[in-house]
C-alpha positions as CSV (number, residue, x, y, z in Angstrom):
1,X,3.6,-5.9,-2.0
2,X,1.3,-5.7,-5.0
3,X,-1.7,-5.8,-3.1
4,X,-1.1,-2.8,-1.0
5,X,-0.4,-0.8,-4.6
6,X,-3.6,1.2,-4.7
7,X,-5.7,2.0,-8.5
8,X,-5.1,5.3,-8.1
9,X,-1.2,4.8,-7.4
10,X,-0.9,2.6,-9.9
11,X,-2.8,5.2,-12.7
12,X,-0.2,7.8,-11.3
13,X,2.7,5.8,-11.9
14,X,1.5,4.7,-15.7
15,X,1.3,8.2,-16.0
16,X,4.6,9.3,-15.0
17,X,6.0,6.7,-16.9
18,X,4.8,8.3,-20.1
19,X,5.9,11.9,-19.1
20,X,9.4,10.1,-18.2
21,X,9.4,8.3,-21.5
22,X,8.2,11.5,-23.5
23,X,11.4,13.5,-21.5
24,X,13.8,10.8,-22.3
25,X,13.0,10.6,-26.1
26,X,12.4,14.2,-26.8
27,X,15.0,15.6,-28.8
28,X,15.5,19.0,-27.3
29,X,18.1,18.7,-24.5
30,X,18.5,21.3,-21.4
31,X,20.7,21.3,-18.3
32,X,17.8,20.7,-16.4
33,X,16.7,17.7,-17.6
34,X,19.0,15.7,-15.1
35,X,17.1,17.2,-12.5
36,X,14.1,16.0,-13.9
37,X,15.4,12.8,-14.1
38,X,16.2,12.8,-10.4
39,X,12.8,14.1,-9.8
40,X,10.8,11.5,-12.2
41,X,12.7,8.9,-10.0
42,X,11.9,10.3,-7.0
43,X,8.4,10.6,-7.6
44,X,8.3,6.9,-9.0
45,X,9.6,5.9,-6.1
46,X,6.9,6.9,-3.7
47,X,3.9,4.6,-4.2
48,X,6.3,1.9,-3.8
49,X,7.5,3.0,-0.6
50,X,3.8,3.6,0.7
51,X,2.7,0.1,-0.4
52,X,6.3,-1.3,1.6
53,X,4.5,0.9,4.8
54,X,1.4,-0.6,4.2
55,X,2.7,-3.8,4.1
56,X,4.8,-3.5,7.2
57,X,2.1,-2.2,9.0
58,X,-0.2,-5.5,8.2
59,X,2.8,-7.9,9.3
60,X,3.3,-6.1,12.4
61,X,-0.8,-6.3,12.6
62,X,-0.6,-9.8,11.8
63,X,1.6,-10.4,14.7
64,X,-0.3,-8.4,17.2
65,X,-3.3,-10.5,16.5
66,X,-1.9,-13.7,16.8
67,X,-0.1,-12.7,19.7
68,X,-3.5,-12.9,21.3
69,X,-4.5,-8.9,21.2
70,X,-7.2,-6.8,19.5
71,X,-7.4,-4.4,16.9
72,X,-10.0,-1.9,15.6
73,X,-10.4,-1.9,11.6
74,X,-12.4,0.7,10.0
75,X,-13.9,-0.6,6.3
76,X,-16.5,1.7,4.8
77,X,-16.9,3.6,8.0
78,X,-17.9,0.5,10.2
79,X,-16.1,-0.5,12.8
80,X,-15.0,-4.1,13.5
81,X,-13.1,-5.5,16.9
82,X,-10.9,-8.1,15.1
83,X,-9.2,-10.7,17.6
84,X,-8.9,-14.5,17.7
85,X,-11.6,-14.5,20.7
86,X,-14.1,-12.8,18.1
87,X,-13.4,-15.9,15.6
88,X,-11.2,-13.7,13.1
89,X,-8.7,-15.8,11.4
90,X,-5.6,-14.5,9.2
91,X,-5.3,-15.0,5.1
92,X,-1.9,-14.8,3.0
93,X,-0.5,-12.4,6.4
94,X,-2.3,-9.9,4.5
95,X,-6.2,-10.0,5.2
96,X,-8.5,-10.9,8.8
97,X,-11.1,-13.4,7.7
98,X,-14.4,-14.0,9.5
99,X,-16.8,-15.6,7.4
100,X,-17.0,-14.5,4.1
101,X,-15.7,-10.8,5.4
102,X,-12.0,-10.1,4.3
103,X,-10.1,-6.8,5.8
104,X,-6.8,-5.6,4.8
105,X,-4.9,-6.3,8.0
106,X,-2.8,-2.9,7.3
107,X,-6.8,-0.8,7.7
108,X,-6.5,-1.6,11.7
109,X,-5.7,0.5,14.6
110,X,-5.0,-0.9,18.1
């Protein structure tokens, strides 16, 4: 699930991990810093839970391919028709390989 954790998730996260830190060892106590909490959790919790999507999404990709359909990926703004009948093969259930070209299988539309 690593792999669909994006640099820009992963800075937010690091991020509110220091805020959350700073709130949990700060000195000063108020009612609402349980609700903080709850919302620091929250908030944690939501690049993990787009990076489970994405990572759903590329399984159930995964499986459309090698059930013999097509997909459209998008990388960069080109457009690629990825099947088995175009010579695309699948790497870790997580990337379409042709030649040296990898795509994220979660980046395709059928």
């Amino acid at each position: 699930m690593m792999t669909f954790l994006d640099a820009h998730l992963v800075i937010a996260i690091l991020f509110l991990t220091l805020v959350f830190s700073v709130e949990i060892f700060s000195t000063r106590k108020t009612k609402a810093s349980k609700s903080r909490y709850l919302l620091y959790a929250v908030i944690l919790s939501i690049p993990f839970r787009i990076a489970n999507t994405n990572k759903n999404d590329a399984l159930e990709n995964v499986k459309f391919i090698q059930d013999g359909h097509a997909l459209k990926c998008t990388v960069d703004s080109t457009l690629y028709k990825v099947s088995h009948a175009e010579g695309w093969g699948v790497e870790n259930d997580i990337y379409f390989i042709k030649d040296s070209l990898l795509i994220r299988a979660d980046h395709c539309k059928e």
